[in-house]
N, C-alpha and C positions, 0 to 999 in steps of 0.2 A: 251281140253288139258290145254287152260289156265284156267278155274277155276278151272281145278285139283290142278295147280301152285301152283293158290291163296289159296288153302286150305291146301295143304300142307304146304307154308308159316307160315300160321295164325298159325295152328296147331302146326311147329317148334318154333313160338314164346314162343306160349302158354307152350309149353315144356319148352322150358329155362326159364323162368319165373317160371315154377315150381320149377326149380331147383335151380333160383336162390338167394331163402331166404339162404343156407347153403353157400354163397359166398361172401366175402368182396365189391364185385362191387353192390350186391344187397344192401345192408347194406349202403353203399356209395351213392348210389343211393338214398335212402328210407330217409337218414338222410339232404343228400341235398335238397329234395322237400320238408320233415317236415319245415326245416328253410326259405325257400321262402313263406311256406304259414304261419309262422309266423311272419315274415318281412313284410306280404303283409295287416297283419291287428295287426301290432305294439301297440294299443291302447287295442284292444281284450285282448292279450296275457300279456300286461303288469296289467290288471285290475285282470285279472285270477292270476298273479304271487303278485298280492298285499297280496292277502288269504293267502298264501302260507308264504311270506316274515312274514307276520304277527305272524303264526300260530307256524312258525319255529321257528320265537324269544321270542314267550312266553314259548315255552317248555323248549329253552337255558336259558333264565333270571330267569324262574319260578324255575331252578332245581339250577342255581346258587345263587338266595335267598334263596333256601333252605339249602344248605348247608352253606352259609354264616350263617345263622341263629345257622343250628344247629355247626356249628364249634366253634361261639361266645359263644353259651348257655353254651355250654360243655365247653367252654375255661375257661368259669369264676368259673365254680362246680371245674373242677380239677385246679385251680387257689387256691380257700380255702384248694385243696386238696383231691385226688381224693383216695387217698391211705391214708391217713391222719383219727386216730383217736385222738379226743380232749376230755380232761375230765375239770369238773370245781361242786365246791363244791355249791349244789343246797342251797340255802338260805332261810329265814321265818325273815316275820317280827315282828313274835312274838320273845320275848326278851328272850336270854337265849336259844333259839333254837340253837344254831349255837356256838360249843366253839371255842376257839382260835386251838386250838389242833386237831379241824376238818378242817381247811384250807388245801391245800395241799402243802408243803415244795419241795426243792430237793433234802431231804434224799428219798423222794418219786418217786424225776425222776430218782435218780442214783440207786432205786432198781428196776424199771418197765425197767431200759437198763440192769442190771443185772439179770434178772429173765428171758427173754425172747433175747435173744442177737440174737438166731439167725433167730428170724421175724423182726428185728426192722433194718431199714436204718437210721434214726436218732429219737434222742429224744429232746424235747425242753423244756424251759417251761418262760411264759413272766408272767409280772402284770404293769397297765399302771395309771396313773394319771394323772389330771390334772396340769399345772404349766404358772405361767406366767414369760417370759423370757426378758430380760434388752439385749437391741445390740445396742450401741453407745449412750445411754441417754430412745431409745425407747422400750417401751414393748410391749410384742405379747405375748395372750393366744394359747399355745400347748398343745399339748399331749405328757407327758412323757411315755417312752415305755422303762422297765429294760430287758430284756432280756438274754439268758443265751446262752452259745455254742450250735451250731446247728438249730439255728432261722435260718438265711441266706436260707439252703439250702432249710429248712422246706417252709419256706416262699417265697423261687425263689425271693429273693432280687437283686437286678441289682446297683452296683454301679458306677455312672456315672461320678466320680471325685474322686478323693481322693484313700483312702484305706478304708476295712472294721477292724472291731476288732481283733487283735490279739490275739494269746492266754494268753497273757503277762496283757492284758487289764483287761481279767474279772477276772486272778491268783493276781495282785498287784492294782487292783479297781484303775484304771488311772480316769482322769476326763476329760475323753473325752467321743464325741459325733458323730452323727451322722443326716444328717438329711434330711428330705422330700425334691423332688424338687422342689414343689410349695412354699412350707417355704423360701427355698434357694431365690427363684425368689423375695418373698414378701418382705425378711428382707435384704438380701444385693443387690439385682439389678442387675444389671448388672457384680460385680464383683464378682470373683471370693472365694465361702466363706470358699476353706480348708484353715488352719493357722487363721482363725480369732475367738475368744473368744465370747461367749456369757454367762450373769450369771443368775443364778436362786439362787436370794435371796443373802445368802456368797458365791455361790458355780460359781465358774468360771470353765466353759468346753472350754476345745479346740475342734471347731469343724474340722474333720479330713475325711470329707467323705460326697457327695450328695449321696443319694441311691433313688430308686421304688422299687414300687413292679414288677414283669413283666409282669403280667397278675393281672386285677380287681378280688378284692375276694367277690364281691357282700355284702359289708359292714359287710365281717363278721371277719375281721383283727382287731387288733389292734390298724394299724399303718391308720391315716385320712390324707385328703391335708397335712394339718401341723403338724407332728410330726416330733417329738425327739428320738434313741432310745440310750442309754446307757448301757454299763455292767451292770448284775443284781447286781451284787456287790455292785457298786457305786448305785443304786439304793437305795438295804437294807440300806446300811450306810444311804443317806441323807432323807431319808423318815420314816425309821424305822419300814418298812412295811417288813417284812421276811416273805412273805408266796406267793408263785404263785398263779394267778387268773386263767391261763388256764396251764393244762399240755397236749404236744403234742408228738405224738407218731407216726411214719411215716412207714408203714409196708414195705417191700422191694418190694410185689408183692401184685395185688390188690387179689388174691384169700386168702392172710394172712390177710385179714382188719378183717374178723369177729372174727377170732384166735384172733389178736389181743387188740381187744376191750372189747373181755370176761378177759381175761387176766391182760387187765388194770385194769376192775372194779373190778376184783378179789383181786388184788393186793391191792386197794389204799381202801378197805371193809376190810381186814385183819390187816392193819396199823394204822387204826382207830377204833371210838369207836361205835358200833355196831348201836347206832341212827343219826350216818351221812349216809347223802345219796350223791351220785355224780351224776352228768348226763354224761356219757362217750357214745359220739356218731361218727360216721361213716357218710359220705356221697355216701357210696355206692347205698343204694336203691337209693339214689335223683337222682346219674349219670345214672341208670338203667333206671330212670324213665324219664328221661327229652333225651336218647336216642332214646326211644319206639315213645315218644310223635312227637319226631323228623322226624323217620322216618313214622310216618303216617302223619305229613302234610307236608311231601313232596311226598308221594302218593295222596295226596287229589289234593294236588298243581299239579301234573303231569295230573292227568286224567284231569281237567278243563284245562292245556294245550292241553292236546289231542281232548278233544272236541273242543276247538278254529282250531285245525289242520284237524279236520274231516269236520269242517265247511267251512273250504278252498278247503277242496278238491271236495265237492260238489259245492262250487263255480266253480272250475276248470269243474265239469261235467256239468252244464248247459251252460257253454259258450258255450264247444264244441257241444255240441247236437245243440244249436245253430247254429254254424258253421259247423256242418253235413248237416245240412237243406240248408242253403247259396251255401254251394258249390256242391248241387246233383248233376248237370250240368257239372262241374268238374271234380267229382266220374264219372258219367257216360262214359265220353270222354276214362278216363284210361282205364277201364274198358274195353273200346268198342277197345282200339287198344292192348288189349292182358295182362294189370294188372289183377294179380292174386287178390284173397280175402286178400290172407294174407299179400300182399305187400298194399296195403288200410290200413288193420286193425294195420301192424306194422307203417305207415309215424303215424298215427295218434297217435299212442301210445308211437310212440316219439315225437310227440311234446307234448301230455300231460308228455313227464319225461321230457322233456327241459324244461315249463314250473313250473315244480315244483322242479324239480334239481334247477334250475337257483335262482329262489325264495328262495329255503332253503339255498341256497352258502349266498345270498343279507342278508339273516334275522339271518344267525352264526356268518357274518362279523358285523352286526350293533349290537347282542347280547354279542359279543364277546366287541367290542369297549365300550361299555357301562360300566363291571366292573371296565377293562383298565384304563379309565378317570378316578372314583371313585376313585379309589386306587393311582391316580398320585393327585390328590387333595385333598387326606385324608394326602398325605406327608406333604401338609400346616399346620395341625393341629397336631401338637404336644400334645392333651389332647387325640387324637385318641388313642394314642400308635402305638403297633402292631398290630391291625386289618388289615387285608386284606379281599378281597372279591375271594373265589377261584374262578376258570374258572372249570369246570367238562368236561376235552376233549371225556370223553363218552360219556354223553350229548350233543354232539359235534356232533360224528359220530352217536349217537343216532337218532338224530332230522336230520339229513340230509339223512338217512337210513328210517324214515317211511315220511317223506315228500315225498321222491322220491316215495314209497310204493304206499304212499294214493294217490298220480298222477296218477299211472297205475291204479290205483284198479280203481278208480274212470274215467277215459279217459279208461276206458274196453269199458263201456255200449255205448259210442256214436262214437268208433272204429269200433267195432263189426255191429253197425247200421248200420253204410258209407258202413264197408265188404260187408254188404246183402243188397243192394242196384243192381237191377237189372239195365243193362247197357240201356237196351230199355225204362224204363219209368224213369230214371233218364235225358237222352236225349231229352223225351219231356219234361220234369219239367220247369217250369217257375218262 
């Protein structure tokens, strides 16, 4: 009668234990003994969680240098202009190639806004020269930049003091200026230089405005460290240069850029005399192509993440098969007072997600801190500008979603082991 008891006992155990994976107390249970036997070998778990940490932060870092990358590249294409067609009359150095009457005018820009009004967001058109300028006794080589209504926008000009040109400026050719803020820094210091006069030659300008540009145009502007720019007007008058070097045309939407480029060279071929030629181009293929380029090395960059992340997670599966083997004696004991398989196979396969959870939280926070810092010490550098470095919060829940993953997947094989571990020769194991 009593070992009918005692079997019936066992047997009741073994029943609730079956029953009790679908139970919060089993669960409670399962995750409590995971965290003792990883308390119990602190150095183990922490070694296993280094892979992890590691694996997790290059997938974060590598997908936020990539997009820092391509956010910059693209910044600076659609910086010259991403919608932006520019035409400019192609030259020969043979003599006589080239008449005056081939240059391009802005009777040229005011019929390419004329002719096409309703592709065009603005039209421009500059021509720049060299000059050297006289401020309190001393001279400095600039860049004169004449410019006509509509540069600003064209250009994403930023004025940091002052005012920009009025419409009054380029209709009554005023002799005023405007100018670079490295110029500003170079020639007046420290003060402040709207209201102060500088002359080129007879010619005295008020200068009435610091400006930038807001985004770099990969040297393909106009305007250098130290320029000048001026009404075109005032331009023509003191140079006696009447013809624009670049004419600019800014489409409203980028699927009008190719509209609008046929359109130019159409226009600026029919107003001339049949042996000029112009280069009117687009920067559309470039932004196509520096997108594409983009996005495959940030695929390239992800999977050598992920192989770093695969190679953590194999890390994680040899400790534990390790520590499968350590603790037979252990397995065995549960086992033998009524632990089911699957209460084995789950303690262990949570602590392989504690481990690798915990590791990918360690390796988002120090991935995460890393752009953080950069972007608080690029505010030191005012030559930065605007750059920031983004954070990609998908990349976020990305990398802490297969971290966790590659845990399980990987703490399967030495789970499943401990599970099939027989209670009787686990108890004599030594």
């Amino acid at each position: 009668m009593r070992m009918s008891r005692c079997f019936s006992a066992r047997d009741a155990i073994r029943s609730r234990m079956r029953r009790l994976p679908n139970s919060a107390a089993f669960w409670g249970e399962t995750w409590s003994l995971a965290m003792q036997a990883l308390r119990a070998h602190k150095v183990r778990a922490l070694l296993a969680m280094l892979g992890v940490v590691i694996g997790t932060g290059c997938v974060v870092l590598v997908v936020t240098a990539a997009l820092a990358g391509r956010q910059y590249i693209l910044a600076q294409i659609e910086g010259v202009g991403a919608n932006l067609v520019y035409a400019n009359l192609i030259t020969s150095e043979q003599p006589g190639s080239v008449a005056l009457t081939d240059h391009i005018n802005t009777a040229d820009m005011d019929a390419v806004k004329q002719d096409i009004p309703q592709l065009l967001a603005q039209v421009a058109g500059t021509n720049s020269t060299s000059m050297t300028i006289d401020v309190d006794g001393t001279e400095h080589d600039v860049n004169m930049v004449g410019v006509t209504p509509g540069f600003s926008e064209i250009r994403n000009l930023e004025v940091l003091a002052g005012r920009y040109f009025a419409e009054d400026d380029f209709a009554s050719r005023s002799k005023v200026c405007l100018i670079t803020e490295a110029l500003a820094r170079r020639v007046f210091l420290t003060s402040d230089p709207a209201g102060r006069e500088i002359r080129i030659g007879e010619l005295s300008l008020l200068v009435i405005g610091v400006f930038r540009e807001r985004v770099a145009t990969l040297g393909q502007s106009e305007i250098t460290r130290e320029s000048i720019i001026v009404p075109f007007s005032l331009f023509r008058y003191y140079t006696g240069i009447d013809y624009l070097q670049t004419l600019y045309a800014q489409a409203r939407h980028s699927d009008g850029v190719p509209m609008v480029t046929q359109e130019v060279s159409r226009i600026l071929q029919e107003r001339h005399r049949a042996g000029a030629q112009y280069r009117v181009q687009n920067l559309a293929g470039i932004l196509a192509t520096a997108r594409q380029i983009a996005g495959a090395l940030t695929l390239v960059l992800l999977v050598v993440a992920l192989i770093a992340l695969t190679i953590s997670g194999i890390g994680i599966m040899n400790i534990m098969l390790v520590t499968v083997t350590e603790r037979t004696r252990e397995i065995g004991i549960r086992r033998a007072i009524g632990a089911s398989r699957d209460a084995i196979l789950y303690q262990f396969l949570l602590e392989a997600l504690a481990i690798s959870g915990t590791g990918a939280l360690v390796g988002i926070l120090i991935a995460v801190s890393v752009p953080a810092l950069l972007n608080f010490l690029m505010g030191f550098f005012p030559d930065a500008g605007d750059i920031t470095i983004p954070v990609s919060w998908v990349s976020v829940v990305l990398a802490f979603v297969v971290s966790c993953t590659t845990g399980l997947i990987f703490g399967y094989l030495p789970a499943s082991r401990a599970a099939k571990l027989q209670p009787t020769e686990s108890l004599r194991y030594e």
